[in-house]
C-alpha positions as CSV (number, residue, x, y, z in Angstrom):
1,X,-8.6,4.1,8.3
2,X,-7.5,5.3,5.0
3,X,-8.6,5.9,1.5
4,X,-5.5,5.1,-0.9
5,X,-5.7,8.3,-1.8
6,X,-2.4,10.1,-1.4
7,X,-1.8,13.6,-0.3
8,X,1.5,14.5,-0.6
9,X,5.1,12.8,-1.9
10,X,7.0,13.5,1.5
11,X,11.0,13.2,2.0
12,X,13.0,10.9,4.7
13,X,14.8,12.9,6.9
14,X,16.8,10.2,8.9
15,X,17.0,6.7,9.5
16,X,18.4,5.0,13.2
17,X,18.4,1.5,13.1
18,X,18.7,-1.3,16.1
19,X,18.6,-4.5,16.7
20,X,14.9,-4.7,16.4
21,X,13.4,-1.6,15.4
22,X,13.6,1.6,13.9
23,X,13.5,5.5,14.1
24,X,12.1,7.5,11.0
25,X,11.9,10.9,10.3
26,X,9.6,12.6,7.8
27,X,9.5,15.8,6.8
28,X,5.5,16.1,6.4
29,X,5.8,19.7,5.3
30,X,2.4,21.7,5.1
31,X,1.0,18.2,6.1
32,X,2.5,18.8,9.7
33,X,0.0,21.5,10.5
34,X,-2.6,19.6,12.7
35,X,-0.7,16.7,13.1
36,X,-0.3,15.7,16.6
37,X,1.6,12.9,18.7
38,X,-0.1,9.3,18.4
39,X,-1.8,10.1,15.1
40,X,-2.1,7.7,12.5
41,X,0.2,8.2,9.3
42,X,0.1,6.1,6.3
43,X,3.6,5.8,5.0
44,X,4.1,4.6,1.3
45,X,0.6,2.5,2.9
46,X,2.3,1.2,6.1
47,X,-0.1,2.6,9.1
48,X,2.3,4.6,11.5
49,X,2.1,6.1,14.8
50,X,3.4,9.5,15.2
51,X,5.5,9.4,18.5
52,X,7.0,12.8,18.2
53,X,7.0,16.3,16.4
54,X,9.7,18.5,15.6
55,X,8.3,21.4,13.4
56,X,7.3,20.0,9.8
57,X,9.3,16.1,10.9
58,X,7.3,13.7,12.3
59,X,9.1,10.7,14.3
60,X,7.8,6.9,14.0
61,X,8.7,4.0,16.0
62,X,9.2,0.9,13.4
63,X,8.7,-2.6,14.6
64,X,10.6,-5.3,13.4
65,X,7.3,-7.1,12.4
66,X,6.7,-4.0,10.5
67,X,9.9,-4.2,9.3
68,X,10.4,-7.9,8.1
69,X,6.3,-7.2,6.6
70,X,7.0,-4.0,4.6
71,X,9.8,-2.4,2.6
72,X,9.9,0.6,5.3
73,X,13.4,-1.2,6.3
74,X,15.0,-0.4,3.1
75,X,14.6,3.9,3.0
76,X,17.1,6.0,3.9
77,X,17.7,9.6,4.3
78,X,16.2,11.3,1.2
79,X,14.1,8.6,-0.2
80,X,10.5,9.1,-1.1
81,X,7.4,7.9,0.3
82,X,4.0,8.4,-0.3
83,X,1.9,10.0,2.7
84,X,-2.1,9.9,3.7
85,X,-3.3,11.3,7.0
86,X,-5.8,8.9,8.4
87,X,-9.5,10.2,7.1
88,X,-12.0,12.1,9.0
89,X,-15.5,11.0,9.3
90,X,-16.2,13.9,7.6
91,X,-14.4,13.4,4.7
92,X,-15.3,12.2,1.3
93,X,-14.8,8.4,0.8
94,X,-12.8,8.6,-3.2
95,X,-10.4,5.2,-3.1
96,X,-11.6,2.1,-0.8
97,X,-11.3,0.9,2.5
98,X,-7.1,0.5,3.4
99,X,-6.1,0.0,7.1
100,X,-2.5,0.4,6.5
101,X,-1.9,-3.6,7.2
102,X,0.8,-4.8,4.8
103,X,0.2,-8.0,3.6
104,X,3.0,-8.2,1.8
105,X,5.7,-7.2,-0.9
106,X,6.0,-7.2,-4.9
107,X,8.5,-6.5,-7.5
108,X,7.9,-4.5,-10.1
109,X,8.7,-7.1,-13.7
110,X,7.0,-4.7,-16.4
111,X,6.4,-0.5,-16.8
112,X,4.8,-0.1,-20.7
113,X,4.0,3.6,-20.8
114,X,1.6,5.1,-23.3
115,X,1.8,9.1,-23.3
116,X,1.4,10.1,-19.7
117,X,-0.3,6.6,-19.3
118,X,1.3,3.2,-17.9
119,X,0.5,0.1,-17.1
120,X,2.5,-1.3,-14.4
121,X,3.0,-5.5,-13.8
122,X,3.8,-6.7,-10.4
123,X,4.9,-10.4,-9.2
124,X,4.3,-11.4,-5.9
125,X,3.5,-14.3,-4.2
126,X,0.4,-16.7,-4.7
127,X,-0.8,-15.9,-1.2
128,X,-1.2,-12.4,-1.9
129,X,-3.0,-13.1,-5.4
130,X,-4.8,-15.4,-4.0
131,X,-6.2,-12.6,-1.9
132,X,-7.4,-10.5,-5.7
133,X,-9.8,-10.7,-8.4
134,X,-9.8,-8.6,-11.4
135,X,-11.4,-5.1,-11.7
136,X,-11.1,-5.5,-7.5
137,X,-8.9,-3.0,-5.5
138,X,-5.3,-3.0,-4.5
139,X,-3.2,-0.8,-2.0
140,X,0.1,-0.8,-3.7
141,X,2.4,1.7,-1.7
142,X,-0.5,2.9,-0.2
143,X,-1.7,4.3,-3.5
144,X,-5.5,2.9,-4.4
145,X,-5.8,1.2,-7.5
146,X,-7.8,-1.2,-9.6
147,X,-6.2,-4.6,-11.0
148,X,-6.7,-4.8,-14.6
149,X,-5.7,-8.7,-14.7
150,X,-3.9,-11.2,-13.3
151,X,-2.1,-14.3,-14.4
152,X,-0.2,-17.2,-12.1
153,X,2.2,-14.7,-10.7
154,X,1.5,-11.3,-11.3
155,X,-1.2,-8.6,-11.6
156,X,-1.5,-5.1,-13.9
157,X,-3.0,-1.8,-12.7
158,X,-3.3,0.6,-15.6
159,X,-2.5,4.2,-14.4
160,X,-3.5,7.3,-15.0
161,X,-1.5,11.0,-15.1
162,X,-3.0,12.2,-12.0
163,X,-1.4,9.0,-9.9
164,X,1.7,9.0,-12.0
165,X,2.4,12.8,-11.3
166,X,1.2,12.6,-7.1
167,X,2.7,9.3,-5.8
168,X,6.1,7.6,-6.2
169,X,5.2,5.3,-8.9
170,X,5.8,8.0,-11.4
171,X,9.5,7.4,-11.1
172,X,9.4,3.5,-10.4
173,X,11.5,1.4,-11.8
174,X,11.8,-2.3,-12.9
175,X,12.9,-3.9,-9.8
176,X,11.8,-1.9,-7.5
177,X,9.9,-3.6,-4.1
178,X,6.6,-2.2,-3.1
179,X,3.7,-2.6,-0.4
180,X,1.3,-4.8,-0.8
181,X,-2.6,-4.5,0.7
182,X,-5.4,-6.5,-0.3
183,X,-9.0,-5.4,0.1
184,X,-10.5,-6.2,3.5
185,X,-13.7,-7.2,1.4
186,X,-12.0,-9.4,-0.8
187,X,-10.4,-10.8,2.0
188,X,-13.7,-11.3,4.4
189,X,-15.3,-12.9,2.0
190,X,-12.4,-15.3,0.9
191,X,-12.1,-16.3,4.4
192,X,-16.1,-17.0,5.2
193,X,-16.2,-19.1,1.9
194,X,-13.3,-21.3,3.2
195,X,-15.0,-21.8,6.2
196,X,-18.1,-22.7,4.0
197,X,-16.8,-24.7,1.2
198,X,-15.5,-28.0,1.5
199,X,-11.6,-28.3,3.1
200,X,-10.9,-30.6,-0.1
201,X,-12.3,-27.9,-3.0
202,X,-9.8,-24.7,-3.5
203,X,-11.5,-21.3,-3.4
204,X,-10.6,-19.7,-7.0
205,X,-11.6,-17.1,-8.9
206,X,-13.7,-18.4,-10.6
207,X,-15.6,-20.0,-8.2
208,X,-16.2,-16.8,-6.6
209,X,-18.1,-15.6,-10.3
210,X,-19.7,-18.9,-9.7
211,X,-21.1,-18.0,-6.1
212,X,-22.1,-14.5,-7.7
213,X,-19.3,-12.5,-6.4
């Protein structure tokens, strides 16, 4: 389990690909200490398993699932990523609940920046929005944030100094792929209500205001 909050902007050390999978090395730097083999990593929101140490790199196994799911296939040596160490049940709860389960992928169509502000617009595909509702959260690189709206296609998050300055998006660009995870509550409750509902009437947006959601 993981809050969206990220910890640290860590580096790719090295990339081996096969047929179906692949080897990743990050350097976790002062993240490292306390790490151990088969603990859970979120990288740039993709829930990893650490499968081996090597002083400050940590080594994941990459599925071709995860692969064909996420844009983890695309880094190479020296690319960025954003990095979260699963939570304690100590700690405190500041984003919202992300697993590290890609739904999906977007593409970033819009960056307006205001000052240190900047509101970022992201198309993906209707499944995925159909999973949102506005003010809700989004995991996007593994990065909590709140959608600001949504049309058709796409959805805004509005951000902030603080997330432009610790994770990657400070120096997206247009074009740019990135993970996509909806919130598990959205989600739940999408999928009891299409249970509920009748097969023949579409679950919307606004017929969740409607039911009081």
């Amino acid at each position: 389990m993981f809050t969206g909050l990220i910890e640290s902007i860590c580096q790719v050390m090295s990339v081996r690909r096969s047929a179906d999978a692949m080897e990743l090395a990050i350097d976790l730097g002062e993240l490292a200490d306390g790490c151990r083999i088969a603990d859970s990593i979120a990288i740039d929101g993709v829930c990893l398993t650490i499968a081996r140490l090597d002083g400050s790199s940590a080594i994941f196994d990459v599925s071709a699932e995860t692969m064909a799911k996420s844009t983890l296939g695309k880094l190479g040596p020296s690319s960025q990523v954003n990095v979260e160490r699963a939570m304690k049940p100590a700690d405190r709860f500041g984003g919202h609940f992300v697993l590290g389960h890609i739904d999906g992928t977007a593409t970033i169509k819009q960056i307006d920046r205001r000052g240190d502000f900047a509101d970022i617009r992201f198309s993906t595909a209707y499944e995925l929005l159909d999973q949102m509702v506005p003010k809700g959260s989004v995991a996007v690189d593994g990065i909590s944030l709140t959608i600001a709206n949504m049309d058709n296609n796409s959805f805004t998050v509005a951000l902030i100094p603080e997330t432009l300055k610790k994770t990657t998006l400070g120096k997206a660009k247009i074009g740019d792929m990135v993970n996509i995870e909806a919130d598990i509550i959205v989600k739940t409750v999408k999928k009891q209500l299409d249970k509920i509902l009748p097969q023949e009437q579409k679950l919307t947006v606004e017929k969740l205001k409607q039911l009081g959601f």
